[in-house]
N, C-alpha and C positions, 0 to 999 in steps of 0.2 A: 462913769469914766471907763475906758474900754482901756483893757492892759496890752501894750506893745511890746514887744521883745527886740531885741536886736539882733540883724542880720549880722554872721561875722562870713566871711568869706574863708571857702576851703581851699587850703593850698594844691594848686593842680598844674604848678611846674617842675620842673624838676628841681630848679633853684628855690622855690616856694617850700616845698617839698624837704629838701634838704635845711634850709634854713627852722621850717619849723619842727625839724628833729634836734638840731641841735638848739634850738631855743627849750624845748622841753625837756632833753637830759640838763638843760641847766636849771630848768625849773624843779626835773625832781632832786638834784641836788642840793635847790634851795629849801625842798621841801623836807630834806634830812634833817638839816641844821634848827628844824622846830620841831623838836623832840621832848619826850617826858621818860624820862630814863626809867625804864623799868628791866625784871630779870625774867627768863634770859635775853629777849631783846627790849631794844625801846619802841614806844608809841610814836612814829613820826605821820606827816602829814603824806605823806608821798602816793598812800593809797589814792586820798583825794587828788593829789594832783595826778597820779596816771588816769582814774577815769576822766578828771576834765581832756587831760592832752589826747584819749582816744575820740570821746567826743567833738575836739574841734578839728584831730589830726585826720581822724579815719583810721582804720587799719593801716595802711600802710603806712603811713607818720605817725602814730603810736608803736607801731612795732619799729620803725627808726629808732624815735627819738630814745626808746627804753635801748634797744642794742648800741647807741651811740653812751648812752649811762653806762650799762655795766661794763662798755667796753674803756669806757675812760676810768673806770674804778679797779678793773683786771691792770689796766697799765699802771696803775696807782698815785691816778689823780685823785686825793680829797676830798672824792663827790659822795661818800656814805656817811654815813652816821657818824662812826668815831673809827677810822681805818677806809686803809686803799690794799688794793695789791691782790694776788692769790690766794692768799692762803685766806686773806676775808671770807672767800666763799666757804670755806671749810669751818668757816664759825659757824655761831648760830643764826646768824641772819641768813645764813646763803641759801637756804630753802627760799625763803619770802623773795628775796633779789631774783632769782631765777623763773620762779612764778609770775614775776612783773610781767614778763612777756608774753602770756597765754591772756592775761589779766588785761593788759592795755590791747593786745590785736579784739579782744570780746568788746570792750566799748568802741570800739574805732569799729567793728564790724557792725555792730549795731547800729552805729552813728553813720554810716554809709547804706544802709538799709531804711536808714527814717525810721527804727523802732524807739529813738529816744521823742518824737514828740508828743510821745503819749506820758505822763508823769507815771502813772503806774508801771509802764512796760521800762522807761528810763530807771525806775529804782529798782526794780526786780533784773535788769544788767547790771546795774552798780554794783548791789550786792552779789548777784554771781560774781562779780570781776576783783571781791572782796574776799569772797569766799575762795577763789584761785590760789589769792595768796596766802590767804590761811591756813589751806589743806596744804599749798607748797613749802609752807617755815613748819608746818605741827608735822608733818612726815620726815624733814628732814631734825628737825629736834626729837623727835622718837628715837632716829637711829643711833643721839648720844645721851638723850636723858631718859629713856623710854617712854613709853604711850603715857603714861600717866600723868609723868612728870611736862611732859609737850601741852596734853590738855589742858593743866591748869597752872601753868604757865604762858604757855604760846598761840591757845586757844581761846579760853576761856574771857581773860580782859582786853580783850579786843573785840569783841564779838560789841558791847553797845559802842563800841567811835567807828566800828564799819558800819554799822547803822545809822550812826548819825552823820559819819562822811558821804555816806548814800545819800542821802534826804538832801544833803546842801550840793552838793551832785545836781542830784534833780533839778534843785529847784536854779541852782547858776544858769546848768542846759536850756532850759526854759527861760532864760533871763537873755541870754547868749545863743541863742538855737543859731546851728549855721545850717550857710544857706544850702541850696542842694547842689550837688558838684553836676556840671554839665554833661552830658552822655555820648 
């Protein structure tokens, strides 16, 4: 039996383009609302869904759909975990929220490059794109709970679900490889 994947088509309109930014700040704010409350943040799903949305978005619709996110959660639309507004960022999440955006342009850049249809090269992106946002919430949790208290809080139980959101990462990409944008 030979395995197929499916082609998904890259948005390469502008209205293409736009549309699937704001389909994916909705997605990562669906992906807040499935959360495991922990301290000082929660475990939500959103890593996973930013590298899929770089993956199918590209760079440039992954870095959308993430600044159409925190821009609708700055105006204090409902789209985070448990709060909207300004002064969120000034919580403890606002490292990780900020970092979205280095996080989601690396798999959109990858995935514009063709490094995701390699499985190995696809999860060694993930996790860098995991790692983004780790270093961007444990630095910004350093400067109120310091180093220590960041690591084994904000680092440490996260370190296996970005592992395993990696791997299902992968393995969706590869399920879903889209197709190559026109030149």
């Amino acid at each position: 039996m030979i395995a197929r994947s499916i082609t998904v088509p890259r948005p390469n309109s502008m209205l293409a383009l736009l549309s699937s930014a704001l389909i994916g700040s909705l997605i990562l704010a669906l992906a807040a609302r499935i959360n495991a409350p922990m301290w000082p943040v929660p475990m939500t799903l959103q890593t996973l869904a930013l590298v899929l949305i770089g993956s199918y978005a590209g760079a440039r619709g992954a870095a959308l759909a993430v600044t159409a996110y925190l821009a609708e959660g700055l105006m204090g639309l409902p789209v985070f975990t448990a709060g909207a507004g300004p002064a969120y960022f000034a919580g403890p999440t606002g490292g990780y929220l900020i970092a979205f955006l280095p996080a989601a342009w690396l798999a959109g850049y990858a995935s514009d490059r063709g490094w995701l249809r390699n499985a190995f090269a696809a999860f060694a992106v993930f996790a860098a794109a995991h790692a983004i946002v780790l270093a961007g919430g444990v630095a910004w949790l350093a400067v109120t709970l310091g180093a220590t208290a960041a690591i084994a809080g904000g680092l440490l139980p996260f370190l296996p679900g970005a592992l395993v959101k990696s791997a299902l990462a992968t393995a969706v990409t590869a399920a879903a490889r889209p197709a190559k944008r026109a030149a």
